[in-house]
N, C-alpha and C positions, 0 to 999 in steps of 0.2 A: 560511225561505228567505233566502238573502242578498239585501241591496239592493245595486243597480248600484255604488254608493259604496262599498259594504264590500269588495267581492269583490276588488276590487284591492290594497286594503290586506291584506287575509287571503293573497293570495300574498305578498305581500313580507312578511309576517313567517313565511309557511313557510319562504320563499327565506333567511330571517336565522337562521332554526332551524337551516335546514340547515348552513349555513354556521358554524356555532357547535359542533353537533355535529360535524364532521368539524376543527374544530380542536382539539377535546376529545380526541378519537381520537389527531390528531397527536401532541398531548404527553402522548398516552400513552403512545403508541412511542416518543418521547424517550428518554422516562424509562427505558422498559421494555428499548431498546439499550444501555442501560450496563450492565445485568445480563449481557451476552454476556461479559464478564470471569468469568463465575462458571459460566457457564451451560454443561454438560457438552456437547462434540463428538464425533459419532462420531469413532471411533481411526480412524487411520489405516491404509491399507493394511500399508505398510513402516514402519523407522524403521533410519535406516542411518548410522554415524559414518561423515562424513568427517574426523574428526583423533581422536586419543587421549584428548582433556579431555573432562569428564562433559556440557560445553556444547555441543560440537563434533558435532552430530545434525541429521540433516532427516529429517522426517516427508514420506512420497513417496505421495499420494491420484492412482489412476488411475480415467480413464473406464470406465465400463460400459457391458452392453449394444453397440448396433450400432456404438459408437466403442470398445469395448472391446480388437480386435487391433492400433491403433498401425498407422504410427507418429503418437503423441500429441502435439502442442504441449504449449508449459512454460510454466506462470507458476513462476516463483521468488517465495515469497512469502517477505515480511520483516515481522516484528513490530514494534510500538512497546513506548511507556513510557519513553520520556527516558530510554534505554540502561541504565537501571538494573535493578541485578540481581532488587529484588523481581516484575518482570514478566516473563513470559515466552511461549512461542507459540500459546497453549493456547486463547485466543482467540482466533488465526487459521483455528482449525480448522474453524468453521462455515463462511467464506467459501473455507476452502481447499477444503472439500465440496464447496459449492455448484457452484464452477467445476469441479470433476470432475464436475459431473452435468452440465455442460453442454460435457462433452469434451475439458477440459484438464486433463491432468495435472497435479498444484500440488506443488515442491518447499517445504516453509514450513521456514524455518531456525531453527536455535538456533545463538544466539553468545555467548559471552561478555561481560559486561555489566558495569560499572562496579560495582564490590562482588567482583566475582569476579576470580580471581589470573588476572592477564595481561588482563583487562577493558581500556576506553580505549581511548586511543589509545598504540600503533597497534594491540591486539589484538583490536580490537572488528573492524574494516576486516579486517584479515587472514582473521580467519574468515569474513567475510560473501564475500570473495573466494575463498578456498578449498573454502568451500561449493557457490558457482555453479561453478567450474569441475570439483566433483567432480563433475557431470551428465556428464561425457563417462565417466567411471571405471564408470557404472550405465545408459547410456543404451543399451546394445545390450540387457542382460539383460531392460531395460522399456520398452522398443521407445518410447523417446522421440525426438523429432523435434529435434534441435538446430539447424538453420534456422529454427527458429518457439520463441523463447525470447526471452520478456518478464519483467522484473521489475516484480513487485505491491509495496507497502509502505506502511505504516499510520505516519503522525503521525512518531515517530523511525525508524522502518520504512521510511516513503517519502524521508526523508533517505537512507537508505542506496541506496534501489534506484536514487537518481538519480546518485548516487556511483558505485555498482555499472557505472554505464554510460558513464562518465567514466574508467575505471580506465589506456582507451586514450590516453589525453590528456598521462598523467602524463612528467615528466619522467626519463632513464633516472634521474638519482643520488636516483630518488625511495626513498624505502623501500619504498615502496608499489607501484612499477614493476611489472610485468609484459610482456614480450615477447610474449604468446598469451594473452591475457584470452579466456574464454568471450562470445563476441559475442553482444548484446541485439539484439533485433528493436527494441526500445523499449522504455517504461515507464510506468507508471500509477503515481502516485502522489497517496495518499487521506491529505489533512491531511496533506502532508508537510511538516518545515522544511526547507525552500531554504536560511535563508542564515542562518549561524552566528553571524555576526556581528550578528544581527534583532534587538533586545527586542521582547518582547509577548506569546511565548509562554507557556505551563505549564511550559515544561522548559527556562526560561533560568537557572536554579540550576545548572542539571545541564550544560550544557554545559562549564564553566570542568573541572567535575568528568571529563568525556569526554575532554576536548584536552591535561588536565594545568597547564592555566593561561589565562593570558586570554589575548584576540588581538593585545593589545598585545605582549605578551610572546614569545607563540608565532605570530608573524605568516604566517611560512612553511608552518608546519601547518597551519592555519585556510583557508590558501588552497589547501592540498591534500585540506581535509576538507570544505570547505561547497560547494554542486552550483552558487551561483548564481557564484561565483568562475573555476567547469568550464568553464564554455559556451563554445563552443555543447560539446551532445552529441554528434553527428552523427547520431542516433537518434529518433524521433518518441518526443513523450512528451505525457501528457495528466497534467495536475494536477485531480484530485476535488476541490473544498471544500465543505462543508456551509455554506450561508449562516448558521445560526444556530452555529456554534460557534464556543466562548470557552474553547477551550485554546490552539488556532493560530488564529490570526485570518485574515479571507480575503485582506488586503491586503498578505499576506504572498505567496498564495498570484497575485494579481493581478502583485505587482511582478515576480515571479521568470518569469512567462510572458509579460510584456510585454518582459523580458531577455533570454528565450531566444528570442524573435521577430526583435527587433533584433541577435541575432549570428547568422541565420539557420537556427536549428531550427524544426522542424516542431509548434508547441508549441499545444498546446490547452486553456484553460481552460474544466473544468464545471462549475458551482454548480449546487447543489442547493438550493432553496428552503427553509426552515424544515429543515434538516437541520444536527444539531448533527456530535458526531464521530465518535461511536459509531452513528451509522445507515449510514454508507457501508462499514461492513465485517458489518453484520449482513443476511443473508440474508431476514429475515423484516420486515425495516422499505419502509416504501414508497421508498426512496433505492435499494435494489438493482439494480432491472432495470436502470437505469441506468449505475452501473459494472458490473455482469456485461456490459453490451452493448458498453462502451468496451473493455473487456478483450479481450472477443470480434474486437472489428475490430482493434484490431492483430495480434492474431494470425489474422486473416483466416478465423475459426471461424463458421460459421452454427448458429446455437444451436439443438440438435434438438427437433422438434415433439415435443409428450404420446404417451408411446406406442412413441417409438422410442427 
């Protein structure tokens, strides 16, 4: 039988077990979200070129079941990997899933990628721009809803999708101009870089290599290619960062939404506690519900009960 003295002490060290075991847990899912790089996705519904080049493809995941006839919301979804050509979409596919089971349509794109001929700038952007706009070219046959289109985008991925939503901004002698950009509802972007001009990240090598030179040099570009240069959007956008990760850091992720505040966007920062970078686009880590829900409200989606 415990004494009155012990019995207290024997909770608090359940209370420290437990707490020891569920951070056990934690980093295991760490760990075990970086394997979503390797880790096979179901295929895709469609897989449809919007341009001629072997890179120039999106992969088109529709809802099923009782949200199965459309018309569907779109995330456009964009990948990372510091634009380099050894990476590709194939790990957006799990979260491209997920949000089709919870009623969104997910365009996830392939672009051209530094390594690859016509890659950079500007051919990295062109494609990412030609890609969203082909949703109007497919949107009758797959009964998509072009009122309710968000861009998703992962680390250099969310670099883009915030670009992506900036495209209206551009000046006309831009290259990059467009007169009828495909209109964002908004954007989620998970570990994105904001600002090109940042050190700190994993993929500050890579960018001189994206732009074609530094920002001293190419100062014009740089201000045409990095989102925190864009602002305001005019579009609500919510920045994910996982507190624990150390490829983009979150004070990158802080500056760029305390920016987009101060020139009047609707800008939201979420941090996630003890989530590195790979848990905010894995379906299966405890970081999900959380952006699946942020997704969902801008696109004004009530994510279906079990069952229907």
């Amino acid at each position: 039988m415990f004494t009155h003295i012990s019995r207290p002490i024997i909770f608090i060290s359940l209370a420290l077990a437990a707490i020891a075991a569920l951070a056990i847990v934690r980093a295991t899912q760490e760990q075990s979200s970086r394997d979503i790089l390797t880790r096979a996705a179901r295929p895709a519904d469609h897989r449809i070129s919007y341009g001629p080049n072997e890179f120039q493809f999106g992969e088109l995941r529709l809802p099923k079941g009782a949200k199965g006839d459309g018309p569907h919301p779109v995330a456009i979804v964009i990948h990372g990997g510091c634009w380099m050509s050894e990476y590709g979409l194939s790990y957006m596919g799990h979260l491209s899933d997920a949000l089709a089971e919870a009623g969104v349509a997910t365009w996830s794109v392939e672009y051209r990628r530094v390594g690859n001929q016509g890659g950079g700038w500007p051919g990295t952007f062109e494609d990412v721009s030609r890609a969203a706009d082909h949703l109007r070219k497919i949107a009758k046959n797959y009964h998509l809803d072009l009122d309710r289109v968000i861009a998703v985008g992962h680390s250099a991925g969310g670099h883009l999708a915030l670009w992506l939503a900036a495209r209206k901004n551009f000046p006309k002698d831009s290259h990059l101009y467009s007169a009828d950009p495909l209109p964002l509802r908004g954007v989620v972007s998970l570990a994105g870089i904001t600002d090109l001009r940042r050190a700190g990240t994993a993929c500050d090598a890579n960018v001189p290599q994206l732009m074609g030179g530094s920002a001293t040099d190419k100062t014009t570009i740089y201000n045409q290619a990095s989102p925190i240069e864009l602002l305001p959007l005019g579009v609500p956008s919510t920045i994910v960062q996982g507190a624990s990760d150390t490829i983009i850091p979150l004070e990158m992720a802080k500056e760029y939404a305390d920016a987009a505040k101060k020139k009047g966007d609707d800008a939201k920062l979420v941090v996630i506690e003890k989530a590195g970078h790979f848990e905010i686009v894995d379906p299966q880590s405890f970081a999900w519900e959380v952006v699946r829900n942020e997704v969902l409200a801008l696109l004004k989606v009530n994510f279906p009960a079990k069952g229907k």
